[in-house]
C-alpha positions as CSV (number, residue, x, y, z in Angstrom):
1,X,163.0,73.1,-144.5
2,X,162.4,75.3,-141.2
3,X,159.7,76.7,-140.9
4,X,160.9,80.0,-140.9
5,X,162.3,79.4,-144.2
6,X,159.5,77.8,-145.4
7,X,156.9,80.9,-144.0
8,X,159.6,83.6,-145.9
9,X,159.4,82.1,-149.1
10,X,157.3,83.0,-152.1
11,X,156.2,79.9,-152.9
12,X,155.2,78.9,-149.5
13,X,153.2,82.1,-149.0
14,X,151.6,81.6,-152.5
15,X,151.0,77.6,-151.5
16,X,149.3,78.0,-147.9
17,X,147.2,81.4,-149.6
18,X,145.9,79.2,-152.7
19,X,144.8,76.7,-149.4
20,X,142.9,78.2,-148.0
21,X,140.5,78.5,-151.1
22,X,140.9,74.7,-151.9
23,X,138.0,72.4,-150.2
24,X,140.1,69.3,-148.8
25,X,138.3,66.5,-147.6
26,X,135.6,66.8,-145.2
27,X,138.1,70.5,-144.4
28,X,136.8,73.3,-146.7
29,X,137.3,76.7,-145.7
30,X,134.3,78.6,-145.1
31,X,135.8,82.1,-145.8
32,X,138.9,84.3,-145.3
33,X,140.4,84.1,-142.4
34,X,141.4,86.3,-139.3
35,X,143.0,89.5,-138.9
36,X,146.4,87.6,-137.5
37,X,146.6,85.3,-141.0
38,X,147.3,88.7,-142.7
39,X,150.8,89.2,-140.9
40,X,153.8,88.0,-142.3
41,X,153.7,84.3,-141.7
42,X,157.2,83.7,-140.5
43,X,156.2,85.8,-137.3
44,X,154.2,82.7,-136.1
45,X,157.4,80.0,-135.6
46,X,159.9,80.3,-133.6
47,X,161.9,77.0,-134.5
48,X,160.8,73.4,-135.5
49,X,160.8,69.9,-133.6
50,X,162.8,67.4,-135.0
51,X,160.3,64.9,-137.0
52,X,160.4,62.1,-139.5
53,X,160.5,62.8,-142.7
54,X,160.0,66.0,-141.6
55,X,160.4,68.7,-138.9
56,X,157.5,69.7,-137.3
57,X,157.0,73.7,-137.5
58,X,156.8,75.0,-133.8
59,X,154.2,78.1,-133.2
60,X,154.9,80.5,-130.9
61,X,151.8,79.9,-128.7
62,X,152.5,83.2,-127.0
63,X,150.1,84.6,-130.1
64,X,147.1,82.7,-129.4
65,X,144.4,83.1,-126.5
66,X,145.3,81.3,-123.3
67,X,142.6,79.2,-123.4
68,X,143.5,77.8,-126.4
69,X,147.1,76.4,-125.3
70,X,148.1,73.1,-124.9
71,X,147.7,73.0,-121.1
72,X,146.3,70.4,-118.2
73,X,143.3,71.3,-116.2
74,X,140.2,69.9,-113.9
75,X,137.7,67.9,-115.6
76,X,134.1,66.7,-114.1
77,X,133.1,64.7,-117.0
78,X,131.9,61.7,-117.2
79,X,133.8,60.5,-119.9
80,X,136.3,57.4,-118.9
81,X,139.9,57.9,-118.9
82,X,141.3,58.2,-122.9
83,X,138.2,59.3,-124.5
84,X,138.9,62.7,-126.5
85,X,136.0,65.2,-125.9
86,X,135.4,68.0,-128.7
87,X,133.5,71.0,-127.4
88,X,132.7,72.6,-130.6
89,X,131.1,75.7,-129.3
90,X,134.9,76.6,-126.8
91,X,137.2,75.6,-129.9
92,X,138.6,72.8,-127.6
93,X,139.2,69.6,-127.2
94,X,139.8,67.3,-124.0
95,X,141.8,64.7,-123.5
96,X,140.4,62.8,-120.6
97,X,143.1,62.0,-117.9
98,X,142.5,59.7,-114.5
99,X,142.0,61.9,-111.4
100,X,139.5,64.3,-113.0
101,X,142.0,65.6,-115.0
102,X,141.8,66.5,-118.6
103,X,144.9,67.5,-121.4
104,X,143.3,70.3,-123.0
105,X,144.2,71.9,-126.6
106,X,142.7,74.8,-128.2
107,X,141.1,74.1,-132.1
108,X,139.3,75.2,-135.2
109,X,136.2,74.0,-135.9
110,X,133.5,74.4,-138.5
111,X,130.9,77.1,-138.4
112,X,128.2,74.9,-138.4
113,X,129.9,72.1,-136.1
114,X,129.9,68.4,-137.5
115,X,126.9,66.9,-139.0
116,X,127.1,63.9,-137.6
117,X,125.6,62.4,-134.5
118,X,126.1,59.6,-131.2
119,X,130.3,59.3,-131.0
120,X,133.1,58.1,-133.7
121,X,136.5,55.8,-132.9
122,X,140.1,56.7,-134.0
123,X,140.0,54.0,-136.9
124,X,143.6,55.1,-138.3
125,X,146.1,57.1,-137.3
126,X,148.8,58.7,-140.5
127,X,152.0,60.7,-140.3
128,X,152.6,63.2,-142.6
129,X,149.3,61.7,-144.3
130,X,149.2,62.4,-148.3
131,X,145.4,64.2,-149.1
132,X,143.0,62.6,-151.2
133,X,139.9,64.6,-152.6
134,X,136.1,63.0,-151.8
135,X,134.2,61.6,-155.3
136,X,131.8,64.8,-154.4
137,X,134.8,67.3,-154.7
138,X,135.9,65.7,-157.7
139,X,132.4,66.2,-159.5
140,X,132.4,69.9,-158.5
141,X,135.6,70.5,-159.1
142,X,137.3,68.1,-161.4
143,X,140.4,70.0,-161.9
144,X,141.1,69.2,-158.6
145,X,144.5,67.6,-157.1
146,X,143.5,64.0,-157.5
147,X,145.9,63.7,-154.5
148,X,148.8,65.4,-152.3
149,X,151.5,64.3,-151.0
150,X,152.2,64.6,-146.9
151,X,154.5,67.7,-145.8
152,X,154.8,70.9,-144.3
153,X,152.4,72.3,-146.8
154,X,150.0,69.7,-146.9
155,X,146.7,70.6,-144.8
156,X,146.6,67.7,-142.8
157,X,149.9,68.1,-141.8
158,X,152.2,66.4,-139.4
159,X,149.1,63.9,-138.1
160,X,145.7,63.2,-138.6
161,X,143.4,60.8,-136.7
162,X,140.9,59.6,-139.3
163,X,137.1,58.7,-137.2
164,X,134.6,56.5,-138.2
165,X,131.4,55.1,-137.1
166,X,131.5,51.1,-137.1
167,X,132.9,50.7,-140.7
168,X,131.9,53.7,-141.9
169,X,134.6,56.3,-142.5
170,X,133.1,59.6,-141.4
171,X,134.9,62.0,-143.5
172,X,136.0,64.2,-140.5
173,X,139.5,63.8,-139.0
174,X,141.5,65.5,-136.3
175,X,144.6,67.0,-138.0
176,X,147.3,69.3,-137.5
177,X,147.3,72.8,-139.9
178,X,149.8,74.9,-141.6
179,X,147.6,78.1,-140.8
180,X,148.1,78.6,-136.8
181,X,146.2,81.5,-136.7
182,X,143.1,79.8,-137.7
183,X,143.2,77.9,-133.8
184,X,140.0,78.7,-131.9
185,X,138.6,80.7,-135.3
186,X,135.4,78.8,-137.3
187,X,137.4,78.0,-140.4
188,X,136.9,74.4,-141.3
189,X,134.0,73.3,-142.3
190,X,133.8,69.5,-140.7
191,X,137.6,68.6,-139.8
192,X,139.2,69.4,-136.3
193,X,142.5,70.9,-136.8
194,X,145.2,71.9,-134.2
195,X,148.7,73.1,-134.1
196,X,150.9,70.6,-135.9
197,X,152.9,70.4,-132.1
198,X,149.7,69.6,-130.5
199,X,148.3,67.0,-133.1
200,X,151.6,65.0,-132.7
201,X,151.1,65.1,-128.7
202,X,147.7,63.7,-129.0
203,X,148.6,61.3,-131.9
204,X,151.5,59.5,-129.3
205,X,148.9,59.7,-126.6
206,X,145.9,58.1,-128.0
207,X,145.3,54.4,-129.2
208,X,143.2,52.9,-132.2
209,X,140.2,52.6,-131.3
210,X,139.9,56.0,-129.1
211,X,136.3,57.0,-128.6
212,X,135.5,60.2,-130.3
213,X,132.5,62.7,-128.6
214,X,131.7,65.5,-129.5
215,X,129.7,68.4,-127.8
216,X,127.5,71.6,-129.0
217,X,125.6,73.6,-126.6
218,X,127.1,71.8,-123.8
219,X,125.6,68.6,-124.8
220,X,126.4,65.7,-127.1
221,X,125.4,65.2,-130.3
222,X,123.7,62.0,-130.0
C-alpha cells in the first residue's frame, strides 16, 4: 500500500497511535511524542521505494533538522573503516568510511541511552522482521501480542540489525520506524531507530559481524 494511502487511512492512524503506547522489545516508548507527530501523517511521505514484500515509505526529509539527514561528512575518529558509531547524546549515528570520512544518519534514541557497556556486533540482520515480545513484557503485560508480523506497520519496520555481545543477544537493535517524526527526539527507550530509507541503506552497507560502539558524553561506554 503507499504510504500515503496507508498514513490517510483510519486504521493506520489508529494502528501507529495504539504504537506508540505498546512497549516492543528492548523499544518502549517513554511518552508522547513531538509537536510534528500531531500533524496529519500523510504530510510526512512523499512516495515509496520499491521493496520486497513491501515498498518502503519514503519521508520527506525536508521536515527534519539538517543535521539529522542522511548525509556524508569528515570524521577524526578512531574507529576503523565499517565500524557503526552511535552518539547517543547528537541523535546520530556514523558510519565509518576510509579517508576520514563518515555516512552519517540522524536517530531516536532512549532518554536514558543504552544500559549496556564495552561494544556489540551485528549478529543478524532481518527484512521486514516479524516482532516478538521479551518473557519480561509478557509477565507485565500478558495480553500482549505474542508476536507481529513484518510490514509497514510493524515497529521494526523495513530492517533491523539485531546486536549482541559474544552470544548474548543484547535486546537492543537498530531498526527502521513508522513514526518519522520521532528522528533525533528521545522516544525509545533502548532500540535505535531511523527512517525506514536510511535503515535499508545501512542494512546493504554493513556485514555480520559489524562492530557496534556506542558513545554518551562524548565517550564510550566501556
Amino acid at each position: 500500500m503507499p504510504a500515503r494511502s496507508f498514513a490517510r487511512s483510519s486504521a493506520g492512524r489508529t494502528l501507529l497511535a495504539a504504537l506508540c503506547l505498546v512497549p516492543l522489545a528492548a523499544c518502549k516508548s517513554s511518552g508522547p511524542g513531538p509537536t510534528a507527530a500531531l500533524d496529519d501523517e500523510s504530510a510526512w511521505y512523499i512516495g515509496t521505494k520499491p521493496d520486497k514484500p513491501h515498498d518502503v515509505p519514503l519521508v520527506d526529509t525536508s521536515r527534519l533538522d539538517p543535521k539529522y539527514r542522511r548525509q556524508e561528512v569528515a570524521y577524526a575518529g578512531p574507529e576503523a573503516p565499517g565500524t557503526i558509531v552511535v552518539d547517543i547524546d547528537r541523535r546520530q549515528l556514523a558510519l565509518v568510511q576510509e579517508g576520514g570520512r563518515a555516512i552519517q544518519y540522524g536517530v531516536g534514541v532512549g532518554k536514558l541511552g543504552f544500559s549496556w557497556k564495552g561494544e556489540a556486533r551485528i549478529a543478524r540482520k532481518g527484512v521486514w522482521p516479524d516482532w516478538t515480545p521479551t518473557t519480561t513484557m509478557v509477565s507485565l503485560n500478558p495480553d500482549i501480542d505474542r508476536s507481529r508480523k513484518g510490514g509497514v506497520d510493524n515497529p521494526l519496520g523495513a530492517r533491523a540489525l539485531y546486536l549482541y555481545q559474544g552470544s548474548r543477544d543484547t535486546l537492543f537493535r537498530i531498526h527502521g520506524t513508522n513514526e518519522p517524526w520521532s528522528i533525533g527526539e528521545q522516544m525509545s527507550s533502548g532500540c535505535v531507530r531511523m527512517l525506514n530509507e536510511d535503515i535499508v541503506d545501512l542494512y546493504e552497507r554493513v556485514p555480520v559481524g559489524t562492530r557496534v560502539l556506542v558513545k554518551r558524553g562524548g565517550r564510550y561506554r566501556v
